[in-house]
MILOBA-91679 format. One record per residue (C-alpha): z, x, y; residue in three letters. Coordinates in nm, 3 decimals. Layout:
BEGIN
+---------+---------+---------+------+
|      zz |      xx |      yy | rest |
+---------+---------+---------+------+
|       Z |       X |       Y |  ala |
...
+---------+---------+---------+------+
***
This chain:
BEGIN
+---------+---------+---------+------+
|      zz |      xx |      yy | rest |
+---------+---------+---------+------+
|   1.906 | -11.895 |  -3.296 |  unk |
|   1.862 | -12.277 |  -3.368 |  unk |
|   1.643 | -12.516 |  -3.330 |  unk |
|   1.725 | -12.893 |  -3.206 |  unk |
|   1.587 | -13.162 |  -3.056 |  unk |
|   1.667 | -13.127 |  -2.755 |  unk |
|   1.622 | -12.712 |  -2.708 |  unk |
|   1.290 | -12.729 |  -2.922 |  unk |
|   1.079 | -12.424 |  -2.749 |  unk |
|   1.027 | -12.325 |  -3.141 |  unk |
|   0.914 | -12.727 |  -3.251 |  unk |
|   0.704 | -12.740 |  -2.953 |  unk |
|   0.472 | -12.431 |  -3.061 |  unk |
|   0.469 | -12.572 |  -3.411 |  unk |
|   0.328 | -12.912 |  -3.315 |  unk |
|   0.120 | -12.714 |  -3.107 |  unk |
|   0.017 | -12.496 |  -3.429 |  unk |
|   0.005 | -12.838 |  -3.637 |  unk |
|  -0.247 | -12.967 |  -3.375 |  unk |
|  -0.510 | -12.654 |  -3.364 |  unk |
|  -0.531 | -12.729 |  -3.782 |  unk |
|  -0.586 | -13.089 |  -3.701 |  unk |
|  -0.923 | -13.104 |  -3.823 |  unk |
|  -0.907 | -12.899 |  -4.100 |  unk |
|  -0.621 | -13.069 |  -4.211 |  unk |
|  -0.799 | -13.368 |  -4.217 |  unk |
|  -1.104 | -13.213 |  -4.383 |  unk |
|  -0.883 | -13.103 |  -4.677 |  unk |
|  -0.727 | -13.461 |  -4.691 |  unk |
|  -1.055 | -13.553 |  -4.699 |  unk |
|  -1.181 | -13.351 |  -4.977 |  unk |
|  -0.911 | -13.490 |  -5.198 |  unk |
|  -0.971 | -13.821 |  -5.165 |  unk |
|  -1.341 | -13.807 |  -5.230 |  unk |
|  -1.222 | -13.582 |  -5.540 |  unk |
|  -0.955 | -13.781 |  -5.745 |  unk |
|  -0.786 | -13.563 |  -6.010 |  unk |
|  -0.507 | -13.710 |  -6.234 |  unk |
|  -0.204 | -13.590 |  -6.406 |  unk |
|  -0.196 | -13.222 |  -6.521 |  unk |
|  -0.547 | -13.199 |  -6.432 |  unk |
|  -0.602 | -13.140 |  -6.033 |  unk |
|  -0.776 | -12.793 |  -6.102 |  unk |
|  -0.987 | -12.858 |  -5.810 |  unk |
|  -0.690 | -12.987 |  -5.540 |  unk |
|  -0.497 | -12.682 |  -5.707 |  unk |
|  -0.764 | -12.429 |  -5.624 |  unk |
|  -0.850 | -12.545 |  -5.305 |  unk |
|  -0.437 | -12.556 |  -5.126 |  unk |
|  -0.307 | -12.263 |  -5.307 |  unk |
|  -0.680 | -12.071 |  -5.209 |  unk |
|  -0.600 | -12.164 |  -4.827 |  unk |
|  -0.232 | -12.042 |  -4.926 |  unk |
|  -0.340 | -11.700 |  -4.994 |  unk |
|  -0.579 | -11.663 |  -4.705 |  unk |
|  -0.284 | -11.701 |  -4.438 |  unk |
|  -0.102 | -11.425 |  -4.643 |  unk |
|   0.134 | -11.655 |  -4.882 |  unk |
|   0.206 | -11.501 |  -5.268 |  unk |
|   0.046 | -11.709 |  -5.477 |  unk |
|   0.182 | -11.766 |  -5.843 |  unk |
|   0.005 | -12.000 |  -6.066 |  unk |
|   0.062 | -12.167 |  -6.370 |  unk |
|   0.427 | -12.244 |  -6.250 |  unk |
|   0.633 | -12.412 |  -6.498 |  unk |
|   0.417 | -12.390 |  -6.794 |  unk |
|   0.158 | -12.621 |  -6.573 |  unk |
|  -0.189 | -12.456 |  -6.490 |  unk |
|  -0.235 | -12.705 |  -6.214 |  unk |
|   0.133 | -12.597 |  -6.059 |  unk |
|   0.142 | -12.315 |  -5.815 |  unk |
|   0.440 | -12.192 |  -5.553 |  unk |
|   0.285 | -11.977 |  -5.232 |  unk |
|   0.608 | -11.742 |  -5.088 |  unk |
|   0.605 | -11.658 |  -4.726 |  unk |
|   0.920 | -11.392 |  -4.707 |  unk |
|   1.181 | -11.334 |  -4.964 |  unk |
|   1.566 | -11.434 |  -5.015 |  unk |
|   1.756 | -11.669 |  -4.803 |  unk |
|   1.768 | -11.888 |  -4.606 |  unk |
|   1.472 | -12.103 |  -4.810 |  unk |
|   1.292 | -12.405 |  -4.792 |  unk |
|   1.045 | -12.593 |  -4.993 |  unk |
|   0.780 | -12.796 |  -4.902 |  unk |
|   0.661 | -13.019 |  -5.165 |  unk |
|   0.261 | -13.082 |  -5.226 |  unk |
|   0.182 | -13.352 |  -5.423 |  unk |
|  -0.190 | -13.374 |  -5.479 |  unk |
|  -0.254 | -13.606 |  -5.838 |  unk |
|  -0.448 | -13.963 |  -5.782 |  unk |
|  -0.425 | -14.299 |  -6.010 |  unk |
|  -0.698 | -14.342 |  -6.262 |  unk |
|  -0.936 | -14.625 |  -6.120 |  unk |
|  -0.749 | -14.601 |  -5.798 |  unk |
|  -0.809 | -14.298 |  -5.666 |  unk |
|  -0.577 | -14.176 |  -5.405 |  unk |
|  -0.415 | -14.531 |  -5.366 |  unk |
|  -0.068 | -14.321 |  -5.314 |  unk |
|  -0.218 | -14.146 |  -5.027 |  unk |
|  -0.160 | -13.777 |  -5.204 |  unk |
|  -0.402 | -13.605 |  -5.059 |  unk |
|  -0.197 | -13.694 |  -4.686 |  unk |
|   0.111 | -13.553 |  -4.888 |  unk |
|  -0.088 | -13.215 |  -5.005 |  unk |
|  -0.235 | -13.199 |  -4.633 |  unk |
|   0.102 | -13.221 |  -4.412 |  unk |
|   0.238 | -12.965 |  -4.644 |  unk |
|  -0.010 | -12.782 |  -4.602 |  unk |
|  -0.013 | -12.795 |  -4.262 |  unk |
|   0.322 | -12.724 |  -4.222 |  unk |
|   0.352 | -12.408 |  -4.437 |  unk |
|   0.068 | -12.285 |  -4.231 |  unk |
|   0.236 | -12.317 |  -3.916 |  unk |
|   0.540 | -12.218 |  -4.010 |  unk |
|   0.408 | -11.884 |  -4.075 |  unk |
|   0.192 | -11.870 |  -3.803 |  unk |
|   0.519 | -11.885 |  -3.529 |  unk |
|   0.809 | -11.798 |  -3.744 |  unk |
|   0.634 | -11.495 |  -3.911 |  unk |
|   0.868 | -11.384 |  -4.224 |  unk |
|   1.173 | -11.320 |  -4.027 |  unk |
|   1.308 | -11.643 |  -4.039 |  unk |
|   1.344 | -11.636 |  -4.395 |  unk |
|   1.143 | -11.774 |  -4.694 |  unk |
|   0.883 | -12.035 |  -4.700 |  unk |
|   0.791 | -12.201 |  -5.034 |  unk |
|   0.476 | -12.439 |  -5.061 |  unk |
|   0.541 | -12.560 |  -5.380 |  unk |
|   0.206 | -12.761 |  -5.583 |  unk |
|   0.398 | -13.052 |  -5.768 |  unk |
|   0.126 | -13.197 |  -5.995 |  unk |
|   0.119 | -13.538 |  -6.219 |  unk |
|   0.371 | -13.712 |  -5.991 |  unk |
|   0.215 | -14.034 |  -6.105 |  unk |
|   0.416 | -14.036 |  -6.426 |  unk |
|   0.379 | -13.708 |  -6.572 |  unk |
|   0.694 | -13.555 |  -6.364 |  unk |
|   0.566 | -13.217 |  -6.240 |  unk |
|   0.847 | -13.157 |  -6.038 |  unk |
|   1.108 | -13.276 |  -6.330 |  unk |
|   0.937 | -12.925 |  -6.511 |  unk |
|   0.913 | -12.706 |  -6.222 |  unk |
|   1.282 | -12.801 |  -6.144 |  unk |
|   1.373 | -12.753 |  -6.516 |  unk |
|   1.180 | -12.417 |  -6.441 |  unk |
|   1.409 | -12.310 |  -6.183 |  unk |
|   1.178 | -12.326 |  -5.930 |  unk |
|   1.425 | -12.492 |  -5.645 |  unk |
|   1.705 | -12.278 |  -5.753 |  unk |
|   1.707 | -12.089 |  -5.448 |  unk |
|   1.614 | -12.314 |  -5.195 |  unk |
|   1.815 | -12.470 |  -4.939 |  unk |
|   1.600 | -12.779 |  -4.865 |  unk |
|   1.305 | -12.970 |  -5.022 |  unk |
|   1.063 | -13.108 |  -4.790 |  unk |
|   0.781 | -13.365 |  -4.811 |  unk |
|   0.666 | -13.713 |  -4.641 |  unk |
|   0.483 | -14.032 |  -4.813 |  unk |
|   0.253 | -14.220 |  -4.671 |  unk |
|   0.307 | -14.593 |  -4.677 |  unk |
|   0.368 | -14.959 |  -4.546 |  unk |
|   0.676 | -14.909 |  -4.382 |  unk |
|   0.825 | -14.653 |  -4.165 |  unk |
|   1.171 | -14.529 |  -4.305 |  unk |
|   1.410 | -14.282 |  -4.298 |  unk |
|   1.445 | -14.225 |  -4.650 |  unk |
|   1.319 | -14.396 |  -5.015 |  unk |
|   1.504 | -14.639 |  -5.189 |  unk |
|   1.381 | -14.443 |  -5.508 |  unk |
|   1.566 | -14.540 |  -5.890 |  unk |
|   1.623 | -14.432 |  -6.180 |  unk |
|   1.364 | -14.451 |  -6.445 |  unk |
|   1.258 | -14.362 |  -6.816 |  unk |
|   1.023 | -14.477 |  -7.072 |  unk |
|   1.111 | -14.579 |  -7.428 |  unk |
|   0.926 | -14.604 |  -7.759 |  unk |
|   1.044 | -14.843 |  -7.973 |  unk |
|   0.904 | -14.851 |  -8.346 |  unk |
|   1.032 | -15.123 |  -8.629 |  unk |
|   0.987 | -15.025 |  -8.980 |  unk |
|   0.923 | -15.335 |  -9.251 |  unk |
|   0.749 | -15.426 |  -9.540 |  unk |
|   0.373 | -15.538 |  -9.583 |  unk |
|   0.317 | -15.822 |  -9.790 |  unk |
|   0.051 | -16.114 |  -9.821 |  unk |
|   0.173 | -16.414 |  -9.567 |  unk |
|   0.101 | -16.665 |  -9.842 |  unk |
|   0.061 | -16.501 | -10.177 |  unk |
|   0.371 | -16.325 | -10.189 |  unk |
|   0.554 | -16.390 |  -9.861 |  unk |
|   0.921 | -16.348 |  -9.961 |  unk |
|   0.858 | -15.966 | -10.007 |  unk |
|   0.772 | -15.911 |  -9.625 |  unk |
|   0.982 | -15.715 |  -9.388 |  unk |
|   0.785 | -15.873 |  -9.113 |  unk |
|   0.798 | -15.571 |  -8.810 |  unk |
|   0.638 | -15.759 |  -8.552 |  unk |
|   0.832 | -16.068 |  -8.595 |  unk |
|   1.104 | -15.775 |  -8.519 |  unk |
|   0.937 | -15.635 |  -8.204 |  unk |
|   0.905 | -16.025 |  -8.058 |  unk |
|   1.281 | -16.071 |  -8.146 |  unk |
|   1.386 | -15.748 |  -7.902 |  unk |
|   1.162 | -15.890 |  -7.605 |  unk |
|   1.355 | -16.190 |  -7.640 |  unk |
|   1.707 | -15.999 |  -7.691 |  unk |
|   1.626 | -15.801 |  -7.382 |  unk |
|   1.454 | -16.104 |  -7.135 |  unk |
|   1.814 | -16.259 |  -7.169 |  unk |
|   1.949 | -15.912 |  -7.085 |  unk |
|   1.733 | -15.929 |  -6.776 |  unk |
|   1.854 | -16.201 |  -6.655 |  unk |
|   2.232 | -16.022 |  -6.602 |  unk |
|   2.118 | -15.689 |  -6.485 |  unk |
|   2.311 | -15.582 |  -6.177 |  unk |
|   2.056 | -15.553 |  -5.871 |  unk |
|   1.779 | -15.307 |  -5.940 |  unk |
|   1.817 | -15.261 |  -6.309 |  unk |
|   1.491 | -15.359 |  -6.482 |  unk |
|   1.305 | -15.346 |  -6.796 |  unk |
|   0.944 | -15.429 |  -6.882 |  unk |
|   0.804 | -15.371 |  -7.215 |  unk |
|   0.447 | -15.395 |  -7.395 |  unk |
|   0.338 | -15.400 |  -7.745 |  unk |
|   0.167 | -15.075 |  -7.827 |  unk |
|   0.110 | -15.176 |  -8.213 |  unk |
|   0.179 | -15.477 |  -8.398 |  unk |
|  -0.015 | -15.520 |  -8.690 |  unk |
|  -0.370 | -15.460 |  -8.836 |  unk |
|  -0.482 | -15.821 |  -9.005 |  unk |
|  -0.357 | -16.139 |  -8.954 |  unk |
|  -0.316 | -16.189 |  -9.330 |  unk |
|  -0.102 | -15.884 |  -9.412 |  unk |
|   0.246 | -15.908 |  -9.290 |  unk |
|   0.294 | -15.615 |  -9.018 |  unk |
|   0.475 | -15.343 |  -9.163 |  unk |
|   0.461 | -15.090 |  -8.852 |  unk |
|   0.548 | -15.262 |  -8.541 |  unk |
|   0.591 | -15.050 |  -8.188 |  unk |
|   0.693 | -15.097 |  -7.782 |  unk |
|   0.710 | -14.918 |  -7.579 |  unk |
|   0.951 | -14.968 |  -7.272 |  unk |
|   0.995 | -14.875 |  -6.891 |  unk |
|   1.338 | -14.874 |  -6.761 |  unk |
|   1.480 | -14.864 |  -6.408 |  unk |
|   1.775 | -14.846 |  -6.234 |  unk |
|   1.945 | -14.784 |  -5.903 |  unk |
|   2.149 | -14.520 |  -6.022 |  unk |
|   2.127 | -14.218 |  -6.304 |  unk |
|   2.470 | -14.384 |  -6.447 |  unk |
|   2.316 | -14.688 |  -6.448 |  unk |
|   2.052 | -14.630 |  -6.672 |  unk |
|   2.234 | -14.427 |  -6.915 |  unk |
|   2.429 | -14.738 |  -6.963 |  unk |
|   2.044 | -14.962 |  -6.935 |  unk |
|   1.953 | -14.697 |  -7.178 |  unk |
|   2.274 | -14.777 |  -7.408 |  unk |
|   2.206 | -15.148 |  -7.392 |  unk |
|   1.835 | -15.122 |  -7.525 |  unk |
|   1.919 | -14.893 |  -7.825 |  unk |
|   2.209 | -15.198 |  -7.878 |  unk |
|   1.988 | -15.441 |  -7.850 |  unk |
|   1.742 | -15.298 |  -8.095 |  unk |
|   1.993 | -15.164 |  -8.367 |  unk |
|   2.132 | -15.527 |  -8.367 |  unk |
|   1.770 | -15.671 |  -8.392 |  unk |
|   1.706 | -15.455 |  -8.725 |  unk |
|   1.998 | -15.527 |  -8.872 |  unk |
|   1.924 | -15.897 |  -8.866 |  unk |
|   1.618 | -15.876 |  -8.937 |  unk |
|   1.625 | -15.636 |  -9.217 |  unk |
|   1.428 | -15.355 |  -9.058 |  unk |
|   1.457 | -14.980 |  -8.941 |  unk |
|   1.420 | -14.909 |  -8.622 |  unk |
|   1.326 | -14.589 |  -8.424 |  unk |
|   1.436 | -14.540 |  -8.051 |  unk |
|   1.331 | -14.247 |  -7.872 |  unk |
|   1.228 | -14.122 |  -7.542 |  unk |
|   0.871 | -14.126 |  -7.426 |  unk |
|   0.848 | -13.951 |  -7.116 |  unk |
|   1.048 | -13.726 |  -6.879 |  unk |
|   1.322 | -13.920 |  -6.707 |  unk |
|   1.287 | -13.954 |  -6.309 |  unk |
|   1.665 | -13.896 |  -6.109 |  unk |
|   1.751 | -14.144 |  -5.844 |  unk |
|   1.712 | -13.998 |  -5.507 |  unk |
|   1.949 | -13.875 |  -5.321 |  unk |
|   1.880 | -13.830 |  -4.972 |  unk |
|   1.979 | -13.602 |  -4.769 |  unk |
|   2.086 | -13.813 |  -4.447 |  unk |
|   2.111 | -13.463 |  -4.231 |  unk |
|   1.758 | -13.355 |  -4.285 |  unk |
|   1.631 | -13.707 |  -4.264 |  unk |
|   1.809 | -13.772 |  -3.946 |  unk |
|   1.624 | -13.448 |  -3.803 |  unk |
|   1.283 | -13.536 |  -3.994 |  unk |
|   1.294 | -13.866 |  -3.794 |  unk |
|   1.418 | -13.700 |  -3.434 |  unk |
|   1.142 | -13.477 |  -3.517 |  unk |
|   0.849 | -13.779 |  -3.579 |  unk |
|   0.975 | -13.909 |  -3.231 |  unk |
|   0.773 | -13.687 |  -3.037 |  unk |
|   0.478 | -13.803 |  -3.214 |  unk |
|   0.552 | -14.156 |  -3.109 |  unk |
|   0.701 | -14.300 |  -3.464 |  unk |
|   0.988 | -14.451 |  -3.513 |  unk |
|   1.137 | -14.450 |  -3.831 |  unk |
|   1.422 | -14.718 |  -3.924 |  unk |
|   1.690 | -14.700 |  -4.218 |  unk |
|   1.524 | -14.910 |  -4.530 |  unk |
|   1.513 | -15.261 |  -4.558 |  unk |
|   1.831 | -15.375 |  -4.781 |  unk |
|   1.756 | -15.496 |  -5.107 |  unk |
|   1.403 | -15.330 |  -5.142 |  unk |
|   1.309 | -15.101 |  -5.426 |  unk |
|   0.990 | -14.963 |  -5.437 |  unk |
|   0.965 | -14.729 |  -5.758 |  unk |
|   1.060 | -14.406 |  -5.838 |  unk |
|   0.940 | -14.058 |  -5.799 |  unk |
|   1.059 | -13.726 |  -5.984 |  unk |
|   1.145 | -13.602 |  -5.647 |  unk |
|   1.434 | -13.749 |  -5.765 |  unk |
|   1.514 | -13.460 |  -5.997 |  unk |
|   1.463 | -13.189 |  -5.716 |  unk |
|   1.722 | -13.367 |  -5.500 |  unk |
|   1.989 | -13.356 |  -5.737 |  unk |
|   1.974 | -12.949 |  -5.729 |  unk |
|   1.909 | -12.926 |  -5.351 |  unk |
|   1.887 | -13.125 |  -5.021 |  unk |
|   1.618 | -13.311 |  -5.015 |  unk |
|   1.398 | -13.588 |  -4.748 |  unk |
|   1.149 | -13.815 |  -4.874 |  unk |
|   1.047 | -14.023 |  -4.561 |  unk |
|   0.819 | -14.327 |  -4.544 |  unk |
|   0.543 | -14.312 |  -4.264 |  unk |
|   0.325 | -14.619 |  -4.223 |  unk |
|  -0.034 | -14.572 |  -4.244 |  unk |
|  -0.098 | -14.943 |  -4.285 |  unk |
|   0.114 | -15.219 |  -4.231 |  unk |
|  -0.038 | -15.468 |  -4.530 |  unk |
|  -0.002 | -15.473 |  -4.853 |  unk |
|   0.120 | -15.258 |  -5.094 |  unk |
|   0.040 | -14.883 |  -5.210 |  unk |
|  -0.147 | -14.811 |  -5.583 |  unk |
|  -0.420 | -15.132 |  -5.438 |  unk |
|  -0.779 | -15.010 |  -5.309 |  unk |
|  -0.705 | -15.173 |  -4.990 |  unk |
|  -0.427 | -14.835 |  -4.976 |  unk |
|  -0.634 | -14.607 |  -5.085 |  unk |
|  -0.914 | -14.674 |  -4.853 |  unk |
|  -0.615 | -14.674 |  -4.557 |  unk |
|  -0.533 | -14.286 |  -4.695 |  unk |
|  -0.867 | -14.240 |  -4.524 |  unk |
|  -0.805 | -14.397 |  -4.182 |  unk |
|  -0.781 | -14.314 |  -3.823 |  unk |
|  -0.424 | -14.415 |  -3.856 |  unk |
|  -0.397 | -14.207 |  -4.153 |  unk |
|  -0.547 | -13.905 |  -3.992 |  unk |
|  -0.270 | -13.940 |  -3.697 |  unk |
|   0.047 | -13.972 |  -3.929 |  unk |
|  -0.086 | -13.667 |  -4.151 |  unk |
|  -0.072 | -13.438 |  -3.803 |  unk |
|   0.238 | -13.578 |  -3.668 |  unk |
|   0.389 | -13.550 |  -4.047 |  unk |
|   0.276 | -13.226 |  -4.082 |  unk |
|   0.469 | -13.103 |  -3.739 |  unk |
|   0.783 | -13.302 |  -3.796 |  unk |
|   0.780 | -13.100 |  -4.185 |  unk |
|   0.745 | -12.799 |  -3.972 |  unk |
|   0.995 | -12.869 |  -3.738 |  unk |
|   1.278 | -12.937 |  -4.008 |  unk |
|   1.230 | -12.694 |  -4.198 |  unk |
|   1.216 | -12.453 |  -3.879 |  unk |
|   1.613 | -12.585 |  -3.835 |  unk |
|   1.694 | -12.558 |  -4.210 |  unk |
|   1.598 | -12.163 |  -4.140 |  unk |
|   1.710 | -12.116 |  -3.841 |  unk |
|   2.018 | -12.344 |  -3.805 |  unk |
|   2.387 | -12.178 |  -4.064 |  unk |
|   2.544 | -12.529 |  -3.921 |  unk |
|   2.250 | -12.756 |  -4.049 |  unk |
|   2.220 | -12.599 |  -4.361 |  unk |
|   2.612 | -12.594 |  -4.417 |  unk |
|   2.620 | -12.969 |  -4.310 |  unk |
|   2.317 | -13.048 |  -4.544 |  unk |
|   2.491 | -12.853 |  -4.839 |  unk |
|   2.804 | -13.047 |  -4.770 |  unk |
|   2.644 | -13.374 |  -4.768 |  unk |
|   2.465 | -13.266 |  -5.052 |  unk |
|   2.765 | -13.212 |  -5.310 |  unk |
|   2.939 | -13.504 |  -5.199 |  unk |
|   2.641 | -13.722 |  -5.209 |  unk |
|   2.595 | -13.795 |  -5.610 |  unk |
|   2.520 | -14.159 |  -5.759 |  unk |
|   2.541 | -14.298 |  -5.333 |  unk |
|   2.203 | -14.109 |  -5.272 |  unk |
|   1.930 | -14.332 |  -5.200 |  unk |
|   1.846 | -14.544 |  -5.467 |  unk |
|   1.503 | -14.633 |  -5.567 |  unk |
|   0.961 | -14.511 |  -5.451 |  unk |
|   0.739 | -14.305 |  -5.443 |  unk |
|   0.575 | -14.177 |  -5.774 |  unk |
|   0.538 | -14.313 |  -6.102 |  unk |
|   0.577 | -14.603 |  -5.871 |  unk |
+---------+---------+---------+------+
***
């Protein structure tokens, strides 16, 4: 059996499904956004979708990954399989200025429904709790983990200021930086100095002329962590730390290259050592999967939104969803739930609690539901997603989303 568009007995009982939860939905988007949790610690938002998980009859496993905020809920076994990504961690001082809790909602939703009509014939459904999206890269570990390894498709929706078909979602790392000089007195004995500031200063300037040559959507932006502890001892300990971005994962191995360049050459003139290491878990470019999209977006339609390919030129972040869809298919759609503005701004998070907000979480949640009913239920749709899929590498998507 398969599900389209335009035969969509199966979609139509699953918006229907969608709509009965509407208020609960709603209530649990609610509850998140009045309860902010951050990075590796959303014990609360944890307890509360993996608890309304195990009441419909999903297998719960917690502390997924290594990560006690982390959980998968399995409804059915084996294959076909698809994923449906909950992402549930707010900003510090923001709140939920991402709109999460709409994310951890319309999977919610979705997984709910999906069991309610398809039962556990159609094959396995995995609501998968991604914490610490906002740069702590729960899904780079639970991917590490193995956790998509037998999935066919990765689902999930973001909330936002436009209404697209995919993310234009880079590439991006973080890099300490740390020069090693000498401490000496800046008047007394001044010649015996290895000044490691003056070092530090030297690589911003190395790397704003870099800047200025970086191929579209390359990008580096730096702060000073450490530089010194009296202004009349000459820094010995100096340290940066660095954010890097690019369109591609090629192209910021080779950003990558260039900074470790740049700062080897800025010792050496400067008589320092210098220590270059990675700070945080790296974030893939994503790579969409234009099948699923297409489908996400035929799906939306009946909700009456329209979603358009991205504006050219626009980056807006990056996300570790990036490292689920280099293992599997993947979507990542934008749905507008303001039109002003910017996400990670109060003005956003107050929006994540909107009328409008409210309406794009239901119709988000049934579109989810509706895809991932034709990843299950559809051999051709999964074979064409799989073929897109391998062929798809460094022309995925680009560049926003998390650690945005």
């Amino acid at each position: 059996m398969s599900l389209s568009v335009e035969d969509d007995v199966v979609g139509a009982r699953l918006r229907a499904d969608v709509a009965q939860r509407a208020d609960a939905l709603w209530e649990v988007a609610l509850a998140l956004h009045e309860d902010p949790e951050y990075a590796f610690a959303e014990h609360r938002a944890a307890a509360r979708l993996s608890g309304e998980l195990d009441k419909a009859g999903f297998v719960v496993e917690h502390g997924v990954a290594g990560m006690s905020t982390a959980f998968t809920a399995r409804s059915g076994r084996g294959r076909p399989a698809v994923a449906l990504l909950l992402e549930y961690d707010a900003l510090p001082g923001l709140g939920h200025a991402c709109g999460h809790n709409l994310i951890a909602a319309a999977g919610l939703g979705a997984a709910l429904a999906l069991r309610s009509v398809l039962g556990e014939t159609a094959g396995c459904v995995l609501a998968v709790g991604t914490p610490a999206e906002e740069g702590g890269g729960g899904k780079v570990l639970e991917a590490e983990a193995g956790v998509f390894d037998d999935v066919d498709a990765a689902l999930m929706f973001h909330p936002g200021v436009y209404s697209w078909t995919r993310a234009p979602l880079t590439a991006q790392v973080q890099y300490r930086v740390a020069f090693h000089g000498r401490a000496a007195h800046p008047t007394g004995n001044p010649t015996e100095g290895i000044d490691a500031l003056a070092a530090l200063i030297e690589l911003f300037n190395v790397l704003t002329s870099l800047g200025r040559r970086l191929p579209e959507a390359s990008h580096i932006q730096g702060i000073i962590t450490r530089g010194g502890t009296a202004t009349n001892i000459v820094p010995e300990y100096a340290e940066g730390r660095f954010g890097l971005r690019a369109a591609t994962n090629s192209a910021l191995d080779a950003l990558v290259a260039q900074v470790r360049a740049a700062a080897d050459g800025v010792a050496l003139a400067t008589g320092t050592r210098v220590e270059t290491e990675r700070a945080t878990l790296r974030y893939d470019h994503f790579n969409d999967s234009d099948v699923l999209s297409e489908r996400f977006a035929a799906h939306l339609a009946h909700a009456g939104i329209d979603l358009t390919p991205p504006r050219p030129g626009i980056q807006l972040g990056s996300s570790d969803i990036g490292n689920v869809s280099t293992r599997v298919p993947a979507i990542h759609p934008f749905v507008a739930i303001t039109d002003e503005g910017s996400d990670h701004t109060p003005e956003f998070a107050a929006a994540a609690a909107s009328p409008r907000a409210r309406a794009v979480l239901v119709a988000s949640a049934g579109a989810l539901a509706c895809t991932a009913a034709d990843v299950l239920m559809d051999a051709s749709l999964r074979e064409r997603a799989w073929a897109r899929h391998g062929g798809g590498g460094e022309s995925g998507g680009g560049g926003g989303g998390g650690d945005r």
